[in-house]
VEXPA-456546 format. One record per residue: residue in one letter; chain; z, x, y of N, C-alpha, C, O in turn; residue number from 1. Coordinates in steps of 0.05 Angstrom, whole numbers, padded with zeros to 5 digits. Each point is the difference from the previous one (the first is absolute). Example, Ala and Ser with C-alpha at 12.3 -4.5 7.8 and 13.67 -1.06 7.14 Angstrom:
% residues 2
+------+------+--------+--------+--------+--------+--------+--------+--------+--------+--------+--------+--------+--------+-----+
: code : unit :   n.pz :   n.px :   n.py :  ca.pz :  ca.px :  ca.py :   c.pz :   c.px :   c.py :   o.pz :   o.px :   o.py : pos :
+------+------+--------+--------+--------+--------+--------+--------+--------+--------+--------+--------+--------+--------+-----+
:    A :    A :  00156 :  00264 : -00114 :  00000 : -00018 :  00024 :  00000 :  00018 :  00024 :  00013 :  00021 :  00000 :   1 :
:    S :    A : -00027 : -00028 :  00021 :  00001 :  00016 :  00024 :  00014 : -00015 :  00022 :  00004 :  00010 :  00022 :   2 :
+------+------+--------+--------+--------+--------+--------+--------+--------+--------+--------+--------+--------+--------+-----+
% end
This chain:
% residues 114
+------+------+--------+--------+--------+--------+--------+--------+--------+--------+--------+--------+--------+--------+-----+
: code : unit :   n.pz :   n.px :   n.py :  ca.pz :  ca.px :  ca.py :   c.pz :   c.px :   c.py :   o.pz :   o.px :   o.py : pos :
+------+------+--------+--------+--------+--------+--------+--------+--------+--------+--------+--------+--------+--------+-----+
:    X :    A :  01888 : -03323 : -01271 :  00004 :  00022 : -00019 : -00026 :  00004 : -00017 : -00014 : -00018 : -00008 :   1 :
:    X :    A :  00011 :  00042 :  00005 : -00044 :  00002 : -00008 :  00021 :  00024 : -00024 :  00018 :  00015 :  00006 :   2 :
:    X :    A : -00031 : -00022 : -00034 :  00000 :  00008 : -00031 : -00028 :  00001 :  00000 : -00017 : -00016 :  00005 :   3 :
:    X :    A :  00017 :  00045 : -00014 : -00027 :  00012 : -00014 :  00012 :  00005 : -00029 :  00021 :  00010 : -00006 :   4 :
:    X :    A : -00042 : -00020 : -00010 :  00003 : -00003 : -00034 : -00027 :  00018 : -00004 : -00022 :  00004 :  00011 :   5 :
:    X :    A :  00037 :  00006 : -00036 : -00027 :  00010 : -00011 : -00003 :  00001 : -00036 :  00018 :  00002 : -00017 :   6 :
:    X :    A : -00037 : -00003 :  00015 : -00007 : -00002 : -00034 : -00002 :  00033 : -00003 : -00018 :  00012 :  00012 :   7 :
:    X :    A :  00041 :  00007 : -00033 : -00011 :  00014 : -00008 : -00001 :  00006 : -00030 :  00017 : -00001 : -00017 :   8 :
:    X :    A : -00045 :  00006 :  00017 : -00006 :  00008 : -00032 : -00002 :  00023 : -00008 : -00018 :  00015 :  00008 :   9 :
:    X :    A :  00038 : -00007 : -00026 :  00002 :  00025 : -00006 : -00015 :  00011 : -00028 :  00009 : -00017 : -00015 :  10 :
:    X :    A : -00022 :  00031 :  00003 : -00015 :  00006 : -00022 :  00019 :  00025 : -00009 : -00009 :  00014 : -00018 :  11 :
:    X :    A :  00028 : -00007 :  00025 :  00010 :  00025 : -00007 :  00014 : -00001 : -00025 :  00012 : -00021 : -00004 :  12 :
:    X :    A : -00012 :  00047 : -00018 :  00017 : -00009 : -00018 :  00026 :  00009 :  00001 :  00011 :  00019 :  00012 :  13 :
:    X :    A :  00002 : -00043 : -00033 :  00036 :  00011 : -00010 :  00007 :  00027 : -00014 : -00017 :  00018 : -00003 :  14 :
:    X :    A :  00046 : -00017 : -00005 : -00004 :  00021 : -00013 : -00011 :  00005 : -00024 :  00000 :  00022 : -00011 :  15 :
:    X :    A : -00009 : -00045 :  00002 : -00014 : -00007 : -00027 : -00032 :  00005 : -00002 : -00014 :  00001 : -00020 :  16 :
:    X :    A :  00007 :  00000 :  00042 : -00023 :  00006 :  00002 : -00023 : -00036 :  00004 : -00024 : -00004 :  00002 :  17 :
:    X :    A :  00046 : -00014 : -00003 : -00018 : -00037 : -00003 :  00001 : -00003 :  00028 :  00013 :  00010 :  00019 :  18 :
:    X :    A : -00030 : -00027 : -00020 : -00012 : -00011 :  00028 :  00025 : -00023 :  00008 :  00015 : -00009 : -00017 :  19 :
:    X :    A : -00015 :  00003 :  00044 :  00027 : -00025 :  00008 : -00012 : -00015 :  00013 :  00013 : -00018 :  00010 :  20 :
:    X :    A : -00037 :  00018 : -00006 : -00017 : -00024 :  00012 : -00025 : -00012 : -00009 :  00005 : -00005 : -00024 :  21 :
:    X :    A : -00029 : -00003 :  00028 : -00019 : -00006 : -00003 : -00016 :  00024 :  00014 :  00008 :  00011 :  00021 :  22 :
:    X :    A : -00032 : -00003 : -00036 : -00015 :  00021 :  00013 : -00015 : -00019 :  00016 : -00002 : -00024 : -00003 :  23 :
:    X :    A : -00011 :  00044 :  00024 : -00014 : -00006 :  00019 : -00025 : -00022 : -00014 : -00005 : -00022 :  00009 :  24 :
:    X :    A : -00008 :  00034 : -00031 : -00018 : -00021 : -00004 :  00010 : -00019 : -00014 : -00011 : -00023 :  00003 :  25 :
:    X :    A :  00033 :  00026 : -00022 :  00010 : -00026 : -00010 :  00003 : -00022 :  00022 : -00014 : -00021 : -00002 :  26 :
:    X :    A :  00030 :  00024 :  00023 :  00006 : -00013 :  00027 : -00025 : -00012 :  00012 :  00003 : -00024 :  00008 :  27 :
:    X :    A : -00027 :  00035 : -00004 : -00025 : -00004 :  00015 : -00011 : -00027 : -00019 : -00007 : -00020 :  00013 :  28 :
:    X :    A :  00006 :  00019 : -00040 : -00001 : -00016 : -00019 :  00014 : -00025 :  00009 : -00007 : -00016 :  00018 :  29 :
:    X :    A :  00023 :  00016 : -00030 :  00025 : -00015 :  00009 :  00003 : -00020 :  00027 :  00006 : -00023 :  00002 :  30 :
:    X :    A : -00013 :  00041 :  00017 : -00008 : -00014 :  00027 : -00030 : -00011 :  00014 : -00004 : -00012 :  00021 :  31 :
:    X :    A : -00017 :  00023 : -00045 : -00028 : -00004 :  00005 :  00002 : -00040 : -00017 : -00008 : -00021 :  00012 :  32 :
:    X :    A :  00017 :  00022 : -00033 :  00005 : -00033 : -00013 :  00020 : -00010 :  00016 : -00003 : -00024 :  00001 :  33 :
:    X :    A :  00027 :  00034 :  00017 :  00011 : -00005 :  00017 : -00012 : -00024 :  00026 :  00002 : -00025 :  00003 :  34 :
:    X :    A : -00016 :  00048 :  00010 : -00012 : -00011 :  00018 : -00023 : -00027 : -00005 : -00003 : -00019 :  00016 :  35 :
:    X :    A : -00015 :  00022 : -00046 : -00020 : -00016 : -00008 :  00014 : -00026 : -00002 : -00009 : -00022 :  00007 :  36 :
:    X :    A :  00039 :  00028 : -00022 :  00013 : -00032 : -00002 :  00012 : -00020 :  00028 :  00002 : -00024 :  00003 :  37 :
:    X :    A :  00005 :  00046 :  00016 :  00013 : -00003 :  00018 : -00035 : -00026 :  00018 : -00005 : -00024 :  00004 :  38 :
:    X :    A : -00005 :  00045 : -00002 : -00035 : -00018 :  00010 : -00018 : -00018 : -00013 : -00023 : -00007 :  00006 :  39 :
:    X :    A :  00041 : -00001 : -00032 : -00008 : -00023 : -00013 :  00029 : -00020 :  00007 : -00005 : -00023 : -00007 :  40 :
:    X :    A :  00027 :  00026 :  00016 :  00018 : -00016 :  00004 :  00023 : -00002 : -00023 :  00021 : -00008 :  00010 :  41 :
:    X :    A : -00019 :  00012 : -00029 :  00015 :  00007 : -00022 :  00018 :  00029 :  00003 :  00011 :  00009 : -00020 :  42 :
:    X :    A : -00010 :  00001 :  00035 :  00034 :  00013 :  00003 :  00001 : -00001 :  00028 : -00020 : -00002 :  00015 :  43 :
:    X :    A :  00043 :  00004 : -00008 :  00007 :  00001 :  00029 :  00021 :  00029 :  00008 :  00000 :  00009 :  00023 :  44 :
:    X :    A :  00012 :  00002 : -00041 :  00017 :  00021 :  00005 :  00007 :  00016 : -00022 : -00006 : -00010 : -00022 :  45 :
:    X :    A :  00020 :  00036 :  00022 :  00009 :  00016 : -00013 :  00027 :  00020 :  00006 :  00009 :  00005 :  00023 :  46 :
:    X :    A :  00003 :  00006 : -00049 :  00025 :  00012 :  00004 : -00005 :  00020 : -00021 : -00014 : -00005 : -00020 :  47 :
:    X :    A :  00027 :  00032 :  00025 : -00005 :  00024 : -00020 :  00029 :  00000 : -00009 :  00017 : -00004 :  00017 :  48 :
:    X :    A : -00008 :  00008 : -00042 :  00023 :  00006 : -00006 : -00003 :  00030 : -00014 : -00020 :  00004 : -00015 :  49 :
:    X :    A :  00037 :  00014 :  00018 :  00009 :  00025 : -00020 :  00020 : -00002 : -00010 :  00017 : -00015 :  00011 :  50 :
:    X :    A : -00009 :  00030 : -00036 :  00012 :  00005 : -00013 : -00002 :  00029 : -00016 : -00016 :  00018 :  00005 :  51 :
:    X :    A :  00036 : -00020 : -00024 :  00001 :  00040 : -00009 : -00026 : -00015 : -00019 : -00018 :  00016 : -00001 :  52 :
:    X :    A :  00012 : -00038 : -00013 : -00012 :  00005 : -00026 : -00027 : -00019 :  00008 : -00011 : -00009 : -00020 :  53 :
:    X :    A :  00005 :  00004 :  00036 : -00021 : -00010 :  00014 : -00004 : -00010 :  00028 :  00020 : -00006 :  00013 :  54 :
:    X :    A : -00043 :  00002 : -00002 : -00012 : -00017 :  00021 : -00013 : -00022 :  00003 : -00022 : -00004 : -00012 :  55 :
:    X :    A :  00032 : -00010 :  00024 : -00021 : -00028 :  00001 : -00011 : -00012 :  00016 :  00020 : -00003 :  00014 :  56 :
:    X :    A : -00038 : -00008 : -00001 : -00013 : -00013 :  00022 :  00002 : -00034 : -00010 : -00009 : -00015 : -00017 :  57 :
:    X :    A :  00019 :  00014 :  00029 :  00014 : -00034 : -00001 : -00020 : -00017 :  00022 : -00003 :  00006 :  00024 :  58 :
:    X :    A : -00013 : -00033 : -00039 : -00016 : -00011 :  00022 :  00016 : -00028 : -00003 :  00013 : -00008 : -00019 :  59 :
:    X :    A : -00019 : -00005 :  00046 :  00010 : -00024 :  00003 : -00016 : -00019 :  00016 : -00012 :  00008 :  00019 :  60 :
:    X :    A :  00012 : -00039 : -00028 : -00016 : -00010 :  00010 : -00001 : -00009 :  00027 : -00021 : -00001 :  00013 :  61 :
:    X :    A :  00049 : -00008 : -00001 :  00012 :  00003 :  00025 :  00022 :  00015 : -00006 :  00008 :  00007 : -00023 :  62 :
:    X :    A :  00007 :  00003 :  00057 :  00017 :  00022 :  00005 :  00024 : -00011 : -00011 :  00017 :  00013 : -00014 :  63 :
:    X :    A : -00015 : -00037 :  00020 :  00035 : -00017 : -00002 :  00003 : -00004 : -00030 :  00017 : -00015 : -00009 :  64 :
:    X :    A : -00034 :  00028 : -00006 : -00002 : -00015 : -00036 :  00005 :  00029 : -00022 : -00006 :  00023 :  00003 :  65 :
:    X :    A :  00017 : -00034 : -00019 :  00001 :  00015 : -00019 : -00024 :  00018 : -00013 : -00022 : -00010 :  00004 :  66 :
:    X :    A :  00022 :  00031 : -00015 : -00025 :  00022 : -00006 : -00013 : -00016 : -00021 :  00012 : -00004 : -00021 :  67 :
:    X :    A : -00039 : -00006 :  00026 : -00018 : -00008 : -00026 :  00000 :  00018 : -00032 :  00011 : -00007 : -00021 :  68 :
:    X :    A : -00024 :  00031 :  00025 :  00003 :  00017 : -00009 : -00001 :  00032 :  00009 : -00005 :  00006 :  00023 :  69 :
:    X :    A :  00012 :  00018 : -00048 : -00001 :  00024 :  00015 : -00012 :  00022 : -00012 :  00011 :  00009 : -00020 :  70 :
:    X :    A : -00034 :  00003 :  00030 : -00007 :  00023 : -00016 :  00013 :  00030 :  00004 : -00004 :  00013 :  00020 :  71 :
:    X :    A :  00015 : -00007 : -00037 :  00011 :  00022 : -00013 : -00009 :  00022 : -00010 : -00013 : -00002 : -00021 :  72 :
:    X :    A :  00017 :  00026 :  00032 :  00004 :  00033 : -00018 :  00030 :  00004 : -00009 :  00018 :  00006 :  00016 :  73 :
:    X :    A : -00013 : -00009 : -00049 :  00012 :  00006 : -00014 : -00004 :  00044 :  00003 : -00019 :  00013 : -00008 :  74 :
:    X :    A :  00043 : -00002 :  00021 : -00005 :  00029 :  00000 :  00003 :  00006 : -00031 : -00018 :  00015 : -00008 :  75 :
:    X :    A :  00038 : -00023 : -00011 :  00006 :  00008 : -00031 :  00000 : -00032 : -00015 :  00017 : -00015 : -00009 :  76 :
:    X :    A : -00052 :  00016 :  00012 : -00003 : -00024 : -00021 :  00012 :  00002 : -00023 :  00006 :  00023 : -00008 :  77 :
:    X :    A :  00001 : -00046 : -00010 :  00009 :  00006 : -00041 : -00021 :  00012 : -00006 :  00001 :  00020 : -00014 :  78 :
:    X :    A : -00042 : -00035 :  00032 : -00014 :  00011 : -00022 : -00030 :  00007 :  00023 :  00009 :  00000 :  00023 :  79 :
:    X :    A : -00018 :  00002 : -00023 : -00020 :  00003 :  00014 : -00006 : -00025 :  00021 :  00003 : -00006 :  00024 :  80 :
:    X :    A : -00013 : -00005 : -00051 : -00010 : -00046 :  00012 :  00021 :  00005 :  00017 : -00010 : -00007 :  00022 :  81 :
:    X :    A :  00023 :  00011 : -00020 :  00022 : -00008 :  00026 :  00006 :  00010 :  00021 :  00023 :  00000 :  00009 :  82 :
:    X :    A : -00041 :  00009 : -00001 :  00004 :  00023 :  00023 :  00001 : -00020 :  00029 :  00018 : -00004 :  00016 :  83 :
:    X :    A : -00045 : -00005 : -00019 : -00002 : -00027 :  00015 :  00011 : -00022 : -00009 :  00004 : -00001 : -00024 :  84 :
:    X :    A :  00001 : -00016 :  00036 :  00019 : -00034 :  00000 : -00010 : -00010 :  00017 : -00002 :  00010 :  00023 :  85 :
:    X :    A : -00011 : -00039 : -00032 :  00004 : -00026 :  00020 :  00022 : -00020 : -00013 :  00001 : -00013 : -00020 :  86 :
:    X :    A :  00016 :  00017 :  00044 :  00023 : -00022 : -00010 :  00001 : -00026 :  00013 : -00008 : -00002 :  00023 :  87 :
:    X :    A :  00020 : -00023 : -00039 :  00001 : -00020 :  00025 :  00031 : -00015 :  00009 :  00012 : -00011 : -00018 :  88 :
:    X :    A : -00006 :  00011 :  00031 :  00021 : -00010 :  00025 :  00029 :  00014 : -00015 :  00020 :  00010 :  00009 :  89 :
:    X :    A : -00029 : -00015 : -00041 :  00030 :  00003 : -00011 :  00006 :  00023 : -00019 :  00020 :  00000 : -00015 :  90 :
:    X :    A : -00047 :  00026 :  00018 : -00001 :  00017 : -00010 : -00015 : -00005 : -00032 :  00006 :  00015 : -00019 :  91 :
:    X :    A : -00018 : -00029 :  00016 : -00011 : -00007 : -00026 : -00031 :  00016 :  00010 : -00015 : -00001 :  00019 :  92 :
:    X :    A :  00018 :  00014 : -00043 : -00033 :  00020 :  00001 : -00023 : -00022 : -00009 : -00004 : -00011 : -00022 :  93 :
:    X :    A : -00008 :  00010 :  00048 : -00020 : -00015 : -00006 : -00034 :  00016 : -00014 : -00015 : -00009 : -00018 :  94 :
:    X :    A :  00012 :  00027 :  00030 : -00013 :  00021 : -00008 :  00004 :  00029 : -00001 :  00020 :  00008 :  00013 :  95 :
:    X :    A : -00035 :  00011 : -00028 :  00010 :  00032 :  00001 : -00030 :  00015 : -00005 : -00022 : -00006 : -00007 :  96 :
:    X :    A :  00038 :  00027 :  00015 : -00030 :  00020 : -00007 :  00007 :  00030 :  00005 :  00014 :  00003 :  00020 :  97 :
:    X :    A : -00021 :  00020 : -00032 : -00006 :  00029 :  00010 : -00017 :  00001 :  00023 :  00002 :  00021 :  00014 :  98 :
:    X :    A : -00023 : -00043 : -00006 : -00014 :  00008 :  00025 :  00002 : -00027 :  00018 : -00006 : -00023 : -00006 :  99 :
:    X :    A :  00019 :  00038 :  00035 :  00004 : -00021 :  00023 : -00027 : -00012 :  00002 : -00003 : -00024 : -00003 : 100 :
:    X :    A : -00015 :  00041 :  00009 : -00026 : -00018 :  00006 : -00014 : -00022 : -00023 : -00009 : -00022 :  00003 : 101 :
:    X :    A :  00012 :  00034 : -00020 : -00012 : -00025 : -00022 :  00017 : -00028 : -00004 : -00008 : -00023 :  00001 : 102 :
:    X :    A :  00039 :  00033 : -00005 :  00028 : -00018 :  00008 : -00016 : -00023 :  00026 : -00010 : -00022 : -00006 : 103 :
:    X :    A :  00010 :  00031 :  00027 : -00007 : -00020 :  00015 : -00021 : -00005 :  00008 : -00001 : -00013 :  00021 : 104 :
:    X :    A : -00016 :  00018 : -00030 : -00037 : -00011 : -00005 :  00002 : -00014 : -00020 : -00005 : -00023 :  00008 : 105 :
:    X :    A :  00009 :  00022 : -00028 :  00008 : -00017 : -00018 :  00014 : -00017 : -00009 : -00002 : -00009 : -00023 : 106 :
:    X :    A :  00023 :  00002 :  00045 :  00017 : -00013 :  00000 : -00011 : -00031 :  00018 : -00016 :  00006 :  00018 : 107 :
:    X :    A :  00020 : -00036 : -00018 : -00013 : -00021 : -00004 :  00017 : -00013 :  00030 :  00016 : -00018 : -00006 : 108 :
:    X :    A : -00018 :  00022 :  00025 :  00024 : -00001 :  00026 :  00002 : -00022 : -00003 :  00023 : -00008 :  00002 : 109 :
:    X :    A : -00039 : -00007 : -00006 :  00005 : -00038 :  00004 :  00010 : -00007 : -00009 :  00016 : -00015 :  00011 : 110 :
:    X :    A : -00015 :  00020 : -00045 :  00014 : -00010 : -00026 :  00021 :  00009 :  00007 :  00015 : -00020 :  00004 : 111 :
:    X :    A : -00002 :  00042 :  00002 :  00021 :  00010 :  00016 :  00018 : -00017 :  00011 :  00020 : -00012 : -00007 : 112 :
:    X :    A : -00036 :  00016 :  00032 :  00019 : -00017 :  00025 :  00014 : -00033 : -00008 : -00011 : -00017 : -00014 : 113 :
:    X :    A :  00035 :  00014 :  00026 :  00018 : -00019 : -00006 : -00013 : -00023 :  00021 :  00011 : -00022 :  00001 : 114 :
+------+------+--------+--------+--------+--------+--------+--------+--------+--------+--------+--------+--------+--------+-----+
% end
């Protein structure tokens, strides 16, 4: 039995006019430190979750293990700082920011990791 899967990412908006995913370059981001951690040996996998009030890219250090941590687009942050989230395993905001790229350029992966 042959399953074809596919990733689709949609950029389209609700009737609200907010985005329901990560934009294209948020994502490219996202998967460019992706891949850098993955070829230093420090992540091994990933999972996207949605929801109505955000998205998250969930990394993990092996597949069989619980999510280390997860970075997040808050669509109706409380405040700005919160648009972005790095959370860790148990939803505790470990870091935040209005900009994904500074969020994780600035963010310390080692000190991080469990």
């Amino acid at each position: 039995m042959k399953t074809n899967l596919k990733l689709i990412i949609n950029n389209k908006y609700d009737a609200d006019k907010k985005k329901i995913f990560f934009e294209k370059k948020e994502l490219k981001i996202i998967l460019d430190l992706y891949a850098k951690m993955v070829s230093e040996g420090s992540w091994k996998d990933y999972g996207l979750t949605i929801s109505a009030k955000q998205v998250g890219f969930s990394i993990f250090k092996n597949a069989a293990e619980n999510e280390m941590y997860k970075i997040c687009k808050n669509f109706k942050p409380s405040n700005k700082y919160f648009k972005y989230v790095i959370t860790d395993s148990k939803g505790i905001i470990y870091k935040n920011s209005d900009n994904l790229e500074n969020l994780l350029n600035n963010t310390n992966w080692k000190k991080v990791q469990k």
